[in-house]
C-alpha positions, -999 to +999 in steps of 0.1 A: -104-360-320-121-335-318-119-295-306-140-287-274-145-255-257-151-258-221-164-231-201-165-231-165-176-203-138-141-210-122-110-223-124-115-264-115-080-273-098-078-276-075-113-285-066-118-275-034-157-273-035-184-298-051-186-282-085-154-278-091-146-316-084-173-327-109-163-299-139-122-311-128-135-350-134-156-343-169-127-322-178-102-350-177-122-370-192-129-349-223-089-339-225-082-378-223-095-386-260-100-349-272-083-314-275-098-292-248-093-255-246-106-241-210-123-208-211-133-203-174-141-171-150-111-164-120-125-160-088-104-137-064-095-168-046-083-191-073-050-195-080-032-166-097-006-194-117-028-224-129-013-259-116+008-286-140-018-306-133-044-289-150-026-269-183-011-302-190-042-317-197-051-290-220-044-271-260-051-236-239-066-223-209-077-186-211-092-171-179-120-141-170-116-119-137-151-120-121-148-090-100-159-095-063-189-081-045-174-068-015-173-035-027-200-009-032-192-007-069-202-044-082-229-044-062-249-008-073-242-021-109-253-057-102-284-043-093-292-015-117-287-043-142-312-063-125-336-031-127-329-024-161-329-059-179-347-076-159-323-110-165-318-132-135-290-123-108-271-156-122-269-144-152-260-107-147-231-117-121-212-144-141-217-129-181-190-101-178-185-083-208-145-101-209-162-135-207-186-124-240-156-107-263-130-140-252-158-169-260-167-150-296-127-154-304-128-191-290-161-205-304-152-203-336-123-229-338-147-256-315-165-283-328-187-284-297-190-266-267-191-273-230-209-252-207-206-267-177-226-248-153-259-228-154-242-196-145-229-192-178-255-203-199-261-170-212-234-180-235-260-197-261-267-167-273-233-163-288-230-202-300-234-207-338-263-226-346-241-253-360-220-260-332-240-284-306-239-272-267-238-296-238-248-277-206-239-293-170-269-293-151-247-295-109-283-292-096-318-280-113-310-247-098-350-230-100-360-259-075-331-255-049-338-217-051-379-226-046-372-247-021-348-221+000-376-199-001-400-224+013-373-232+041-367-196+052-387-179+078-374-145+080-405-127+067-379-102+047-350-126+041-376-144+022-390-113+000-352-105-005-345-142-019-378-144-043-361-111-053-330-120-063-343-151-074-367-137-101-362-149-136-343-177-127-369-206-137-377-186-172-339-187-177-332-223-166-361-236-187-348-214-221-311-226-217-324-263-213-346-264-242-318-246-262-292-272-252-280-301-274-276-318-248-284-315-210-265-336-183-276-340-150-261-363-116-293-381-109-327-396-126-346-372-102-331-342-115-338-357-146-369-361-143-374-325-129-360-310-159-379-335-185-410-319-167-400-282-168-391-288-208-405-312-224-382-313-251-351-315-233-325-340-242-315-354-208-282-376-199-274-386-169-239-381-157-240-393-119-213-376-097-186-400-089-152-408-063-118-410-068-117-448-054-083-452-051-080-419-029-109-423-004-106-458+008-114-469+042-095-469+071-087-490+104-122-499+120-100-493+153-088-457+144-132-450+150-138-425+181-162-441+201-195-413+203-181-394+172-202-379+139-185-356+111-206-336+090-186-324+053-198-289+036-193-253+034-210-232+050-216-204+017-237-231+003-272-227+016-286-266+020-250-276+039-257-238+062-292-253+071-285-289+075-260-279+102-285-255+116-309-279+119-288-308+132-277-284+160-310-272+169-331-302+165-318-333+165-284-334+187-307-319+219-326-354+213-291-365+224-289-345+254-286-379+281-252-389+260-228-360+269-198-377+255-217-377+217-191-349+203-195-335+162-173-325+135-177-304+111-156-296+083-150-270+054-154-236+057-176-215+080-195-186+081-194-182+116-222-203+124-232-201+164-233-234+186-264-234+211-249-231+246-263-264+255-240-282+234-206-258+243-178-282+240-193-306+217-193-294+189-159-288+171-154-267+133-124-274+119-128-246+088-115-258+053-085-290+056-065-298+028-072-340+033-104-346+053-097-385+051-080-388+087-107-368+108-137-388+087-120-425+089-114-411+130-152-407+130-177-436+140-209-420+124-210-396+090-244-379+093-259-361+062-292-338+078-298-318+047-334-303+038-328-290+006-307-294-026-303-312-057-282-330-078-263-354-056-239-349-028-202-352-032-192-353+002-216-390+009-202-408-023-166-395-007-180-411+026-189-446+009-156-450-010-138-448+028-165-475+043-181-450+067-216-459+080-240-432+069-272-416+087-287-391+059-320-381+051-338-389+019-330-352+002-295-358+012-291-391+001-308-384-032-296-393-065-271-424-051-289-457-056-286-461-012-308-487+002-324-476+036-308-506+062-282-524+031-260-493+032-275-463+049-297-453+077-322-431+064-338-406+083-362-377+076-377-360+112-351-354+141-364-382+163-356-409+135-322-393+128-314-391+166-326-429+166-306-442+136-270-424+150-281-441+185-285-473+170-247-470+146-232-456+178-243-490+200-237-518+172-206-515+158-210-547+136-241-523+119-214-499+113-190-521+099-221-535+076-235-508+057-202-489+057-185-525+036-218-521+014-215-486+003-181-492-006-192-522-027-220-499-047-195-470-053-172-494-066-200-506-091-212-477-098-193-445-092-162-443-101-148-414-127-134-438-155-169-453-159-183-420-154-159-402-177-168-429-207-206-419-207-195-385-206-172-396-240-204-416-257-226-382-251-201-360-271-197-385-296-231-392-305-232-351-311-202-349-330-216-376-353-248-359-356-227-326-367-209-346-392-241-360-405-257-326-406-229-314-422-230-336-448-268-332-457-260-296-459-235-301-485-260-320-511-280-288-511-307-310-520-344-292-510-351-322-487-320-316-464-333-279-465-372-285-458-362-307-427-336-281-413-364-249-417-389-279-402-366-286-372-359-248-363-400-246-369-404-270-349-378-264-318-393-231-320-428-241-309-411-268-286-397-238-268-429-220-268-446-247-255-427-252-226-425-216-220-463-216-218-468-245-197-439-228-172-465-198-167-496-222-162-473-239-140-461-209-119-494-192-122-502-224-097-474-225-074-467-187-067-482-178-034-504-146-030-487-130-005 
């Protein structure tokens, strides 16, 4: 057993948004064979008196107010840090000077530490060198923010975002290569990170499903001519998905009036085109989605950016619901285009695969039985949780061993220390190097 210090951007139960369902899963999974303190920010939102649920799993939870930006304050000093260190927004808004001072008391008693979101990454720094550092890679956060920028075509909405997106590959690419141990949901993001850093040590930690509390429903509780879409709205890829399923592929749909749309979590006051008044319904945030999703004939997925993989489609499987998604959505999740999804990447093949779900309900009943059977195999959190368990262990072991070499005093042990720190080093300046070649390529002139 060993000590682990887990760090989170905010408090994970309940998890009421992607992230903090994944960091809630790993974190049971570390507290089920290990002693877990919890060092994590508080959002204004989160709860002010922590649930059973989660300080029983754990030896202590100490929690950071992150102020919030909706006063002049924050923001003026966000952004004269910005000016003044030049280190990404990410970093600036989530290392508060409380987070620094409580992690430099905690660190010390850890015998490894679990950062367990880029946002507080900036925490390395403080990490001794002998204490190995898993960071949680949710999603290779430089390429969703690239690919935002490539979406949007406000002329100054997109300087505004390469603005406050400066830095944030540099910083991404330093806190990789300076991990122990990086864990990503999918091979693609994977591979995206082994590209950026050579060096990087790379597990893949898929996302997962609580199978025994999504399961399917009643194939006669199904709407006839009903989708749901799942995602908040402050999350940029779910805001443009919508967007673009409202404005490009539902009109395709215009000669089946009764074709009505769901769409649940919380909303930023998104408008509905006038053309589709009274067919499209928001819900805002539910407690237990399950009952309007197992209600719903068709669960559509028409996101154009993102990363890692999606939450709210492995949620869909485990209940048996027939899938239309296209390929960024669905990616990460080992789906089969016509076994157990309809995949779709232009609006006239998305409006043609929810046509064809919506006349055959024998398809629906098909791919929906399917992707229950692959979440089952592959998906679930105890699985999930174990390779989680192997990837501290093999650290902790090579601690032990480390620690042990360092005890002989011998000059060997010493000559391949200085040569690994030499050599990790000139790893790091490598890939630092080949990220300016690289971005020296890609960044647009204007």
């Amino acid at each position: 057993m060993a000590g682990i210090l887990f760090v989170t951007s905010r408090l994970p139960y309940p998890p009421l948004e992607g992230h903090q369902l994944r960091a809630w899963h790993l974190l049971r999974a570390a507290a089920s064979v290990h002693q877990v303190t919890l060092l994590s920010l508080q959002r204004p939102d989160d709860p002010t008196v922590p649930a059973a649920e989660l300080t029983d799993l754990l030896a202590g939870l100490h929690r950071v107010a992150l102020p919030a930006l909706n006063q002049p304050g924050p923001l003026l000093a966000l952004g004269m840090g910005r000016i003044l260190t030049r280190r990404p927004l990410l970093d600036l808004r989530y290392q508060t000077r409380a987070l620094q001072q409580l992690f430099d008391r905690l660190v010390g008693q850890a015998d490894l530490v679990h950062l367990d979101i880029l946002a507080v990454a900036g925490l390395l720094d403080r990490t001794p060198d002998s204490i190995p550092v898993v960071l949680n890679e949710h999603n290779v956060e430089s390429v969703l923010a690239r690919k935002r920028i490539d979406i949007e075509r406000n002329p100054f909405r997109r300087l505004m975002l390469r603005v406050a997106n400066q830095g944030l590959e540099r910083f991404e690419l330093e806190a990789c290569a300076r991990s122990h141990q990086v864990l990503t949901c999918s091979q693609h993001d994977a591979v995206r990170l082994r590209n950026l850093v050579p060096e990087c040590r790379v597990s893949i930690i898929p996302n997962g499903v609580d199978l025994e509390f999504f399961r399917p429903g009643a194939p006669e509780e199904e709407q006839p001519e009903s989708l749901v879409f799942v995602g908040h709205m402050n999350w940029f890829p779910n805001r443009d998905g919508i967007t673009y399923l409202l404005s490009e592929i539902l009109p395709l749909m215009a000669d089946r009036p009764g074709v009505h749309l769901k769409v649940i979590g919380r909303n930023q006051l998104l408008s509905v085109p006038e053309s589709l008044a009274g067919r499209v319904n928001f819900t805002g945030f539910v407690d237990d989605l399950r009952p309007l999703v197992q209600q719903t004939a068709v669960f559509v997925v028409p996101l154009r950016a993102g990363s890692g993989t999606r939450l709210k489609i492995l949620e869909a499987m485990a209940m048996g619901k027939a899938i239309v998604s296209t390929r960024v959505g669905a990616e990460g999740i080992e789906l089969i285009d016509g076994q157990n999804v309809l995949l779709a990447d232009t609006p006239e093949e998305f409006a043609e695969a929810v046509r064809r779900l919506l006349d055959n309900p024998e398809l629906r009943r098909s791919l929906g039985r399917r992707a229950r059977e692959l979440v089952e195999q592959r998906y679930g959190w105890t699985a999930i949780g174990q390779r989680l368990l192997a990837t501290y262990d093999a650290l902790l072991q090579e601690k032990s061993a480390a620690g042990r070499n360092d005890r002989t005093g011998t000059l060997a042990a010493q000559g391949m220390c200085r040569s690994d720190k030499v050599s990790h080093q000139s790893g790091l300046q490598r890939a630092t190097q080949e990220f300016d070649q690289t971005a020296s390529r890609n960044s647009p002139n204007d």
